[in-house]
C-alpha positions in Angstrom: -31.6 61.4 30.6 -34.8 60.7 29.2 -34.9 64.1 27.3 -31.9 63.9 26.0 -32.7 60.3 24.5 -36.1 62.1 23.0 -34.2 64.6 21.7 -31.8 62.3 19.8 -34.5 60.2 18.7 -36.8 62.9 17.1 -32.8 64.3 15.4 -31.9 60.6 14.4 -32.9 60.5 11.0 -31.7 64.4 10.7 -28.1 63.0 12.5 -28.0 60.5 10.1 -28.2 62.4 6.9 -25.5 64.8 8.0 -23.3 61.6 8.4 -24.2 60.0 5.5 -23.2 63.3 3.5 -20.4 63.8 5.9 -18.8 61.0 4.7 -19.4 61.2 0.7 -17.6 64.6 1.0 -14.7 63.5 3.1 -14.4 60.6 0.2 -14.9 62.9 -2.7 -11.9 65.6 -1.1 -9.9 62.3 -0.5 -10.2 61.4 -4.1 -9.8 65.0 -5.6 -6.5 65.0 -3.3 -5.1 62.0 -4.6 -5.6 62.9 -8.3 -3.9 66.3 -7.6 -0.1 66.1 -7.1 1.3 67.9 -4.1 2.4 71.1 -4.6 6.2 70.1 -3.4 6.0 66.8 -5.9 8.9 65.6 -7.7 7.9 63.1 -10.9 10.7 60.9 -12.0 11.9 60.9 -16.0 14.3 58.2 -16.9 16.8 60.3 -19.3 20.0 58.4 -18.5 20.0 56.9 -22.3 19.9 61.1 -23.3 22.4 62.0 -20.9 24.7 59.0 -21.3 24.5 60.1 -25.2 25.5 63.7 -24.5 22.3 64.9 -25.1 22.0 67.5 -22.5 23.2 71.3 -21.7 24.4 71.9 -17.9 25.9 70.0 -15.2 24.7 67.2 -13.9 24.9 68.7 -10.1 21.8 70.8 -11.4 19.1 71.2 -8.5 16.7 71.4 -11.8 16.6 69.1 -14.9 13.9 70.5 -18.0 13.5 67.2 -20.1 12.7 68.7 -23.4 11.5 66.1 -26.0 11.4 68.0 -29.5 11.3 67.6 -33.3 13.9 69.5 -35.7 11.7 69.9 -37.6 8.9 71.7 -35.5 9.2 75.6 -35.7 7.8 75.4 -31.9 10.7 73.3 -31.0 12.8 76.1 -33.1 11.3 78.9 -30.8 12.1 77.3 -27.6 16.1 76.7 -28.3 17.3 80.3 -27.2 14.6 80.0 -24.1 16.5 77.1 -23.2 19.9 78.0 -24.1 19.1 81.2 -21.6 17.8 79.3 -18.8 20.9 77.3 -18.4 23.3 80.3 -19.3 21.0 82.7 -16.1 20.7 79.9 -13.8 24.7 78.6 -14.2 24.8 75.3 -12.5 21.6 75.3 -10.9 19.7 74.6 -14.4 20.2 71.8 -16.9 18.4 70.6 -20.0 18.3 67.0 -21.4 17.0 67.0 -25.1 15.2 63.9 -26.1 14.8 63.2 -29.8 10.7 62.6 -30.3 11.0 62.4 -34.2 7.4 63.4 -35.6 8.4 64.9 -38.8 9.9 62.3 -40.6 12.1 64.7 -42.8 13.8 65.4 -40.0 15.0 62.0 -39.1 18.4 62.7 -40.8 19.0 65.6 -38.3 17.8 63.5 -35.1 20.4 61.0 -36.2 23.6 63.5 -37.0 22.6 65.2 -33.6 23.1 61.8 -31.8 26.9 61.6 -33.7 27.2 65.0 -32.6 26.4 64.0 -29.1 28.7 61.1 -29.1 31.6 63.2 -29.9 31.1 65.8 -27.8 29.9 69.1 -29.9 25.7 68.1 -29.6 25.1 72.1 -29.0 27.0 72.8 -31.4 25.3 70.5 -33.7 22.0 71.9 -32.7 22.8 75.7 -33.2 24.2 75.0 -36.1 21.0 73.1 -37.8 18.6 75.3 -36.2 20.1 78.2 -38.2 21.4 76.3 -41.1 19.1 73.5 -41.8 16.0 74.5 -40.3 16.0 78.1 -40.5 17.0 77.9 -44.1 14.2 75.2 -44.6 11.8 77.4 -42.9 13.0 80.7 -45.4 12.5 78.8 -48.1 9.8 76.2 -47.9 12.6 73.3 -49.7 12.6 69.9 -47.9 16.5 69.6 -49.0 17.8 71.5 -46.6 16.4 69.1 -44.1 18.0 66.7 -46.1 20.8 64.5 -45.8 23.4 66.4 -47.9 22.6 69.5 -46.1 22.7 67.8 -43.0 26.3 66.8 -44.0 27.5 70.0 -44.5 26.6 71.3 -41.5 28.2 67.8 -39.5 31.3 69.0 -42.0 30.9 72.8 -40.9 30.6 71.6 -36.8 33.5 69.6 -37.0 32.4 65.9 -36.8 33.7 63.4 -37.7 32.3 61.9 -40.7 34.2 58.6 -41.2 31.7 55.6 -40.1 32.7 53.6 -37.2 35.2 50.8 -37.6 33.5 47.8 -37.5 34.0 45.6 -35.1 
């Protein structure tokens, strides 16, 4: 016994620096793991205002929802549409996407607002095709803010089928 106390007592200052460093790397791996999200994490996304407004393409069963917050007026946004109209057309049923208007151009205001009319009557895809090609492709072809206007934006409303009437008040 008494060499095993002279052992520990010649290894106690050694003992106590591997504890001491022991325990600043268990805390630093339990803080790297909690700022890393598991690799099975789900994050939550309120878009019940988006999909209450028709704002979405695909079921609502979907095992997978892509929130996509865009601009119709960004030509990244622009680029994305046929990715997104694919990955709801391959994955039928099991993939959904719920646009979310996130206005940062403010010429295109007009077109986040007819796209929400478009929405509440049913044809918001349609809408959305139809301005990518006709009000921002156009725009894009040929540099003129009018197409991203409100006439323009009209016409193609006119050309989808909405109704243009305003609401009845109440």
């Amino acid at each position: 016994m008494a060499r095993i106390e002279d052992a520990l007592a010649r290894n106690a200052e050694a003992l106590e620096f591997l504890n001491k460093v022991y325990t600043q790397q268990k805390a630093a791996q339990a803080a790297q793991d909690n700022a890393e999200p598991a690799p099975d994490a789900v994050f939550a996304v309120d878009v019940s205002e988006d999909v209450q407004g028709g704002q979405v393409d695909g079921p609502a069963t979907a095992a997978v929802t892509i929130v996509k917050a865009f601009d119709f007026a960004c030509p990244y946004c622009r680029s994305a549409a046929p990715t997104m109209d694919a990955l709801v057309k391959d994955y039928a049923g099991k993939v959904r996407v719920v646009y979310t208007n996130m206005v940062i151009h403010p010429p295109a205001r007009p077109a986040h607002l007819a796209s929400c009319a478009a929405a509440k009557q049913g044809k918001y895809k349609q809408f959305k095709t139809a301005f990518w090609d006709k009000g921002y492709g156009a725009y894009a072809a040929s540099n003129d803010l009018s197409k991203l206007g409100e006439d323009n934006i009209l016409a193609i409303a006119k050309d989808v089928g909405l109704d243009l009437a305003p609401p009845a008040r109440r």
